[in-house]
Residue frames relative to the residue before (quaternion, step in Angstrom):
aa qw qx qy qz dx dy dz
X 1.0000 0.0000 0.0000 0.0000 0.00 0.00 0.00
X 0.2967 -0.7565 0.5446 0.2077 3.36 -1.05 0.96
X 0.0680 0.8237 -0.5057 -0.2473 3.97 -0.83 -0.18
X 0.2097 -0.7579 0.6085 -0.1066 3.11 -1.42 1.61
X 0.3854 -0.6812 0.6223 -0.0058 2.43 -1.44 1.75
X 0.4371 -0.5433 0.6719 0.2497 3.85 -1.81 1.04
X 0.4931 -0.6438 0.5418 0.2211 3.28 -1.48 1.05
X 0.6676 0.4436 -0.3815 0.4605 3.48 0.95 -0.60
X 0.8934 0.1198 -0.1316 0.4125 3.44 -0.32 -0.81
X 0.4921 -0.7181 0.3429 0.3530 3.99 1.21 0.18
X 0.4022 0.7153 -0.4935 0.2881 3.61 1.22 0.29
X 0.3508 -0.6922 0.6304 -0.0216 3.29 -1.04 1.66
X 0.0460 -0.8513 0.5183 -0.0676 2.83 -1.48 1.43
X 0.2367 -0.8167 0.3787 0.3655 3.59 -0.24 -0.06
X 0.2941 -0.8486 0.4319 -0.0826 3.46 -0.70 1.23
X 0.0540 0.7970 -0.5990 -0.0553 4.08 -0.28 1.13
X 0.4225 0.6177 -0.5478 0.3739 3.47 -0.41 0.73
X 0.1195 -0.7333 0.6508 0.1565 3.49 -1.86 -0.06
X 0.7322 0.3438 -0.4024 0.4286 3.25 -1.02 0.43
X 0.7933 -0.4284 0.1615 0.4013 3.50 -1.82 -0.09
X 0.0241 0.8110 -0.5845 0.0011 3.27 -0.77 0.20
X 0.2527 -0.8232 0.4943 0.1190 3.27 -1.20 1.10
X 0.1364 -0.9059 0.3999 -0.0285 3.37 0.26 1.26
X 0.2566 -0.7018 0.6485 0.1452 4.08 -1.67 0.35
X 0.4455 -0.7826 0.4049 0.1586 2.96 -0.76 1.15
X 0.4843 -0.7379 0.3633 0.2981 4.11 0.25 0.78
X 0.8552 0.2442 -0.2051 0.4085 2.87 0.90 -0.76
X 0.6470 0.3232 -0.2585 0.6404 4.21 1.32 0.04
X 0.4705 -0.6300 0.5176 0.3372 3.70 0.69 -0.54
X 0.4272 0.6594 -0.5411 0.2999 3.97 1.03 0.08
X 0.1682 -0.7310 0.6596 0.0478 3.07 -1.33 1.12
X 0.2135 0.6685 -0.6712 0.2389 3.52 -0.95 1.16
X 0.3760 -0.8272 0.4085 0.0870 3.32 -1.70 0.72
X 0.6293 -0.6748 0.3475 0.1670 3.12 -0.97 1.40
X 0.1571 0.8274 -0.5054 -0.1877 3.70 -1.10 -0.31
X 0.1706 -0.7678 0.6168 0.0321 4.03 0.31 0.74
X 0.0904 -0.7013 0.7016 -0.0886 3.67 -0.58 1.25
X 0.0045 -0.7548 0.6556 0.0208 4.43 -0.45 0.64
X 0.2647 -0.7686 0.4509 0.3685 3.23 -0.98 0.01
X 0.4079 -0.7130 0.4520 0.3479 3.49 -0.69 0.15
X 0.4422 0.7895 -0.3427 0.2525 3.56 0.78 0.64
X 0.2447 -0.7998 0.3934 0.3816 3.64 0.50 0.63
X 0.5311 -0.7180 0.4279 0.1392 3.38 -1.35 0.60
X 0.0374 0.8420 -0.5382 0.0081 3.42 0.40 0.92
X 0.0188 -0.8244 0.5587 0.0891 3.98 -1.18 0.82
X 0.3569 -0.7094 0.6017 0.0863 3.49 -0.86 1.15
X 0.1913 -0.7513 0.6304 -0.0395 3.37 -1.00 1.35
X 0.3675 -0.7122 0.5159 0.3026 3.89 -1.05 0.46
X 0.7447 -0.3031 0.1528 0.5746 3.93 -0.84 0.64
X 0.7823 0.5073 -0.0807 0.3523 3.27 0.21 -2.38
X 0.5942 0.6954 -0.3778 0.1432 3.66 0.84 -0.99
X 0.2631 -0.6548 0.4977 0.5043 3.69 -0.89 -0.21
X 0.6814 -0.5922 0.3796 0.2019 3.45 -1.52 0.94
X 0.6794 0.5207 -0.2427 0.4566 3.79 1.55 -1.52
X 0.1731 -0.8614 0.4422 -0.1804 2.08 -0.69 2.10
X 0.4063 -0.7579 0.4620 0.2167 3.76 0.10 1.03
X 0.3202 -0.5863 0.7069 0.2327 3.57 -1.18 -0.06
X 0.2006 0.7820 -0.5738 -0.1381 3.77 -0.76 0.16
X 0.3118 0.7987 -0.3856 0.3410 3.64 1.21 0.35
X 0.5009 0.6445 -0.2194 0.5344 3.59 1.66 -0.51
């Protein structure tokens, strides 16, 4: 999930989607357009011998 914020009045939102999008803010009515670019690469994570393993997401 991406979160986006309205230039006019700074209301923050959470957002699941990619690409452009033309969007209205709920709460002033600004309209302005968005763009969410992901990659499509799988994530791959390398740990040293000793490390601890619990791993968090923080991408949320």
């Amino acid at each position: 999930m991406a979160t986006i914020r309205c230039p006019k009045c700074k209301h923050q939102e959470e957002f699941d989607g990619q690409g452009k999008w033309y969007v209205t803010c709920h709460d002033c009515g600004a309209k302005f357009v968005i763009y969410i670019a992901r990659p499509q690469v799988p994530t791959r994570l390398n740990f040293p011998p000793n490390a601890n393993k619990d791993v968090q997401r923080t991408d949320r």
